[in-house]
ZANUFI-417072 format. One line per 10 residues: for each residue x, y, z of C-alpha. Coordinates in nm, 4 decimals, decimal comma, always signed. Layout:
X:Y:Z  ...
This chain:
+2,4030:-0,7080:+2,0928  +2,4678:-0,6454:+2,4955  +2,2542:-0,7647:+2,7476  +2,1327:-0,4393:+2,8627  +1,8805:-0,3891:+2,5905  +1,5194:-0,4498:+2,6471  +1,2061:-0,4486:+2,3933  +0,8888:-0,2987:+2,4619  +0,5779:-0,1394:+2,2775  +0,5576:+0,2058:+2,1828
+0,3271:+0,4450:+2,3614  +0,1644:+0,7728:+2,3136  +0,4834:+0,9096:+2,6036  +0,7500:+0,7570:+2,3325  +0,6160:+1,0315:+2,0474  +0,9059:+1,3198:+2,0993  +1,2405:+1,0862:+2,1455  +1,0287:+0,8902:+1,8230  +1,0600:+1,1684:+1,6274  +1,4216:+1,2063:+1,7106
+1,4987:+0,8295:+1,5847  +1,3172:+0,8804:+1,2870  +1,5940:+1,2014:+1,2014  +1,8987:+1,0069:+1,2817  +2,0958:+0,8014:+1,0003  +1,9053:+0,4667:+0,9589  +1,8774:+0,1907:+0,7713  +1,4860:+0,1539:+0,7242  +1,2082:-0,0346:+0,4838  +0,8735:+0,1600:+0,4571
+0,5355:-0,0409:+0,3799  +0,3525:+0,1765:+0,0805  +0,1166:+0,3226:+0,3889  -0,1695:+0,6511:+0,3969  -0,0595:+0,6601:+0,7657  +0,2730:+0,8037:+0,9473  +0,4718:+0,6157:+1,1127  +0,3485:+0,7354:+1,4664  -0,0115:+0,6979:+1,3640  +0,0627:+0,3029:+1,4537
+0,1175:+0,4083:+1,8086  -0,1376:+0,2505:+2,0146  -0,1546:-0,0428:+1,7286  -0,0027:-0,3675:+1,7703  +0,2786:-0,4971:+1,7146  +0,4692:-0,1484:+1,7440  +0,8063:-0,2719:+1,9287  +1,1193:-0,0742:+2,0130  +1,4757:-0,2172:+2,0919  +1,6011:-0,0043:+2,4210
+1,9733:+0,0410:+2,5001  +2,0511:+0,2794:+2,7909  +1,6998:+0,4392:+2,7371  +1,7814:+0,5436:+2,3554  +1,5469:+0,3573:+2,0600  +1,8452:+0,1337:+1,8624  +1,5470:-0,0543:+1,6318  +1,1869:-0,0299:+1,5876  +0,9246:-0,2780:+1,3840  +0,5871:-0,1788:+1,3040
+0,3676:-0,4383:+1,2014  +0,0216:-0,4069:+1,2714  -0,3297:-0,5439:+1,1194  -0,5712:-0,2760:+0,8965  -0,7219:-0,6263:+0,7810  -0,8688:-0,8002:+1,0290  -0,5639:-1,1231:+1,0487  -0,3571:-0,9242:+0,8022  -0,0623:-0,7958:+0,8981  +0,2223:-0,5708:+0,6982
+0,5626:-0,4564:+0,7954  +0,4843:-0,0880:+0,7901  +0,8295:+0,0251:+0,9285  +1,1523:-0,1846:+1,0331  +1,4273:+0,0509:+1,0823  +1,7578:+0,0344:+1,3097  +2,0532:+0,2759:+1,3885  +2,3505:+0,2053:+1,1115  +2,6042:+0,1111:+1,4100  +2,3716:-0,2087:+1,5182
+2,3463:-0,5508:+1,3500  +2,0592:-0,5376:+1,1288  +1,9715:-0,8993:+1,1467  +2,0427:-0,9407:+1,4991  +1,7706:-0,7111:+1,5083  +1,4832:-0,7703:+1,2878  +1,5036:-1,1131:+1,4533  +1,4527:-1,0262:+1,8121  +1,1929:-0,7874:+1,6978  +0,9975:-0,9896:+1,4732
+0,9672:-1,2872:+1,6966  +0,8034:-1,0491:+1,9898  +0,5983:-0,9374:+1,7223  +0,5055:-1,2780:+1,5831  +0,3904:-1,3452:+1,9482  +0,1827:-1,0445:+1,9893  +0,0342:-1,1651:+1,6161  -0,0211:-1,5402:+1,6887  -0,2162:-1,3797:+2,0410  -0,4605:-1,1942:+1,8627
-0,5188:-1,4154:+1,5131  -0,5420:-1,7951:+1,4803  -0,4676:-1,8072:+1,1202  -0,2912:-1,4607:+1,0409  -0,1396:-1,3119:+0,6978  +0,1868:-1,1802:+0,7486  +0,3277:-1,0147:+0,4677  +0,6137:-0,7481:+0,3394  +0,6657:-0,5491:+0,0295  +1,0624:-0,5709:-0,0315
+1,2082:-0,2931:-0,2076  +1,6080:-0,2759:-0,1606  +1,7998:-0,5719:-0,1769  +1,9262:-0,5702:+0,1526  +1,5243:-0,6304:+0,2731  +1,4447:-0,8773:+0,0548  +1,7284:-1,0996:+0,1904  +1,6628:-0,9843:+0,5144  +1,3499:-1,1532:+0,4892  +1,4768:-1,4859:+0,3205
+1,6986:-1,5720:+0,5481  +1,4349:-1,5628:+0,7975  +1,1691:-1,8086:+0,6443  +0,9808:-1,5748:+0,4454  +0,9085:-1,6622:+0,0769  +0,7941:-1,4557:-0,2593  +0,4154:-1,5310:-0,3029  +0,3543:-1,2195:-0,5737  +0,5387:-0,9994:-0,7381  +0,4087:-0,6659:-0,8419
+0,5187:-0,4573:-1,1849  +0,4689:-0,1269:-1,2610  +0,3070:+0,0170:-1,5834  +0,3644:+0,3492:-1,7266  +0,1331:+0,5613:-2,0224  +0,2409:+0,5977:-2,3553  +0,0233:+0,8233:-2,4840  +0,1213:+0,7111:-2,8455  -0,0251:+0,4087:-2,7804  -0,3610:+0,2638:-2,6712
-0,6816:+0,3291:-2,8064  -0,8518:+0,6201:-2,8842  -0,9950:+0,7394:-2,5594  -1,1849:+1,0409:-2,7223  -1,4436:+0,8141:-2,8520  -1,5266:+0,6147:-2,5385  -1,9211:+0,6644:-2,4170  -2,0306:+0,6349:-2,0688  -2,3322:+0,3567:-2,0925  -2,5927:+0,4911:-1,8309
-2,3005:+0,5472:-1,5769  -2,1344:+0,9031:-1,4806  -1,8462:+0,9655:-1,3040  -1,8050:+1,2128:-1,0828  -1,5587:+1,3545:-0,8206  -1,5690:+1,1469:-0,4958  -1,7220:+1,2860:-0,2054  -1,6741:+1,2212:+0,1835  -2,0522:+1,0282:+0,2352  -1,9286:+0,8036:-0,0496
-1,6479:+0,6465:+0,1401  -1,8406:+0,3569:+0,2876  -1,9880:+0,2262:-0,0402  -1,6067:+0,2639:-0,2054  -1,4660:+0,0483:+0,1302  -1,7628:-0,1985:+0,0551  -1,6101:-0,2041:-0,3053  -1,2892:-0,2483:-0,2331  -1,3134:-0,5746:+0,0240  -1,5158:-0,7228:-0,2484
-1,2497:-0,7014:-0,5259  -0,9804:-0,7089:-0,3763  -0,7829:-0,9999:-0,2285  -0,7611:-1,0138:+0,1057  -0,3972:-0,9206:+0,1473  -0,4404:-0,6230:-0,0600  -0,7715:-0,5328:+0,1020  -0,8300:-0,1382:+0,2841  -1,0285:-0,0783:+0,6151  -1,2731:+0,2338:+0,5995
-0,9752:+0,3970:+0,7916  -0,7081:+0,3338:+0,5518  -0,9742:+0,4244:+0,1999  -1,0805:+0,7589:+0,3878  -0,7265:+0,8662:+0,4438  -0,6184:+0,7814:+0,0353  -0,9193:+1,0262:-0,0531  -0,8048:+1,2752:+0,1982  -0,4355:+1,2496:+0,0513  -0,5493:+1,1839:-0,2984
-0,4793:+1,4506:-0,5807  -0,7781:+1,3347:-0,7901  -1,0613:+1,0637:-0,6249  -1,3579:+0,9816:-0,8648  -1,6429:+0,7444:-0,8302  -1,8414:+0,5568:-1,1272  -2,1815:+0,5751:-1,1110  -2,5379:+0,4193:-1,2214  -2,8724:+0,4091:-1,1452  -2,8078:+0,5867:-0,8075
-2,5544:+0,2675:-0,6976  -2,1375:+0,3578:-0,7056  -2,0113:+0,0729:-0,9392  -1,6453:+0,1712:-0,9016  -1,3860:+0,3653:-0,8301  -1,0827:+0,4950:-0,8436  -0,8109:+0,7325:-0,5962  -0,4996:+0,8957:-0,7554  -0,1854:+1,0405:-0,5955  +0,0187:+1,2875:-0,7281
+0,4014:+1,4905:-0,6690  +0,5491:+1,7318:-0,9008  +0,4889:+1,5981:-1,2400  +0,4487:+1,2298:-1,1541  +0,0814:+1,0966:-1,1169  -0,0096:+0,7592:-1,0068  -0,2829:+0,5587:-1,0042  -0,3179:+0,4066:-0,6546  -0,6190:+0,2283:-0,6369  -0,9269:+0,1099:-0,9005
-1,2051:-0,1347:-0,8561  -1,5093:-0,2400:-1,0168  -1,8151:-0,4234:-0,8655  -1,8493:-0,7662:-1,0662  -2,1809:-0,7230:-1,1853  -2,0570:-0,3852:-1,3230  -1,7594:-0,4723:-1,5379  -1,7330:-0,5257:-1,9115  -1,9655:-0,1921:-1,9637  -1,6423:-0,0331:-2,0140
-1,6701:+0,1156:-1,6538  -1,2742:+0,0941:-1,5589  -1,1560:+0,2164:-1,8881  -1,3543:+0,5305:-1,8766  -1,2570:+0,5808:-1,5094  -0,8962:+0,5585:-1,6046  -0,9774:+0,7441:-1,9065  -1,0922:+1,0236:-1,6987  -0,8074:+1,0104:-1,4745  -0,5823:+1,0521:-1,7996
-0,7279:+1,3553:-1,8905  -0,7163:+1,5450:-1,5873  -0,3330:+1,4732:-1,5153  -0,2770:+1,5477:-1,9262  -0,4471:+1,8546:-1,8345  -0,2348:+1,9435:-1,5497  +0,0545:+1,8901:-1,7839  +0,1642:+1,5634:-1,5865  +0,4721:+1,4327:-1,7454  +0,4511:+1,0038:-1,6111
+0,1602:+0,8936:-1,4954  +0,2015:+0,5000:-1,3836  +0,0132:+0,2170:-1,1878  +0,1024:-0,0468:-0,9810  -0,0592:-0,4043:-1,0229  +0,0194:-0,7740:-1,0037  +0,2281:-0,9992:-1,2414  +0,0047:-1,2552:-1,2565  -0,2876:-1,0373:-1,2188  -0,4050:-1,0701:-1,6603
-0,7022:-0,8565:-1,6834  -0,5787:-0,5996:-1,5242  -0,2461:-0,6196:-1,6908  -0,4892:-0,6526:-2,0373  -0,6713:-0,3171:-1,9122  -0,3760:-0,1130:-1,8828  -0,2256:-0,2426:-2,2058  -0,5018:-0,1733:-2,3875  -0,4922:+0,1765:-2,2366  -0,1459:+0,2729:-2,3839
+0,0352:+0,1514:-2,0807  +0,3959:-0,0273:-2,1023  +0,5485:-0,2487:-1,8546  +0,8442:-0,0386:-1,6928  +1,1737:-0,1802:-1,5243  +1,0457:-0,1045:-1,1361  +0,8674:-0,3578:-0,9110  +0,8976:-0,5319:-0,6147  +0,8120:-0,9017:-0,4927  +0,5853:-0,9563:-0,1973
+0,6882:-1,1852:+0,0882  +0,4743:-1,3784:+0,3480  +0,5691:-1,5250:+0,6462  +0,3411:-1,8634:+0,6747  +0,3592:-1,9817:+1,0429
């Protein structure tokens, strides 16, 4: 690229000719995110490659996690070297990162092809790959006769958000772990949100997405001391019957190769292991 380029953060000012970038013919990687694009303004790293005032690249790639950080957004103008790019922006980032953590996470989801050697050939490696499941309601077992032992679930409600962020940094990894921020806006965005639970305490949960006839399950946890009391399966079970009922036609779930329970759990549950997924890179410093 020419010398008369410069990179700089986003800022609140940068919103309207933002919006404009975002229409025009790009090539561009999007994290799995709750938030817009331009709800990372004001987060760091959010850098911009300038040429002649115009936006020619941008890289979002900020921290929800405290030292975890995700490329939300890389995207650049089809006319400019892709490469060329991601490497000038990622190494202001990487600066901006190494500034504010001493030990930090860096990761990407890698969809298309051209990402996910985008990514090699800049030091990253795989360190997980994720599948994706799908229901066969032929299969499975029979999920009418399922009891709920002492437990209930119910819909989820707003004053129940902390307790299901509490829940979710305790199960999950830290790399796949949501901040209060990120959990409130899946349940605002969710098509169906329920919560398990007993003696007064939420044991789990779980927050589901849906579009035309496709559901998906997006996110389900389970304290430890409240699993094997069949707690997930009748949360899933639940979630099952109210997307059968709204005549949902796939309903899948995401979740880790090497992650065996819950592979077990969905398996057991009539779900099959589809063709889609995606490997997870991280960038270890």
């Amino acid at each position: 690229m020419s010398s008369d380029i410069i990179i700089r953060s986003a800022e609140t000012s940068d919103k309207d000719v933002l919006h404009l970038f975002f229409k025009k013919n790009l090539i561009i990687h999007r994290h799995l995110d709750w938030r817009q694009p331009l709800d990372w303004i004001g987060h760091s790293p959010f850098l911009m490659i300038e040429k002649g005032g115009q936006i020619q690249s941008l890289l979002i790639c900020p921290s929800d996690i405290e030292d975890v950080y995700w490329i939300r957004i890389f995207a650049t103008l089809l006319t400019i070297p892709v490469e060329e790019c991601f490497r000038m922006l990622f190494s202001e980032a990487l600066k901006e990162i190494q500034s504010f953590s001493k030990n930090p996470l860096i990761a990407s989801i890698a969809y298309p092809m051209w990402m996910r050697n985008l990514l090699e050939k800049n030091g990253w490696e795989i360190c997980q790959e994720v599948v994706q499941m799908r229901w066969n309601r032929r299969n499975g077992i029979q999920l009418d006769g399922l009891k709920e032992n002492d437990f209930m679930i119910r819909k989820m409600f707003a004053p129940d958000l902390p307790s299901v962020t509490q829940i979710d940094q305790i199960c999950f990894e830290k790399i796949w772990q949501h901040s209060g921020d990120s959990i409130e806006r899946a349940f605002e965005q969710s098509a169906y949100s329920t919560v398990a639970e007993m003696a007064g305490k939420i044991a789990g949960f779980q927050i589901s997405t849906a579009m035309k006839n496709h559901a998906h399950i997006a996110r389900l946890a389970v304290l430890p001391e409240f699993r094997r009391m069949n707690i997930g399966i009748c949360l899933i079970n639940d979630v099952l019957e109210n997307f059968r009922r709204h005549r949902a036609r796939e309903i899948t779930v995401n979740t880790q190769q090497q992650n065996y329970k819950s592979l077990g759990l969905y398996k057991k549950l009539g779900f099959e292991m589809t063709s889609d997924g995606f490997p997870i890179y991280r960038y270890r410093i």
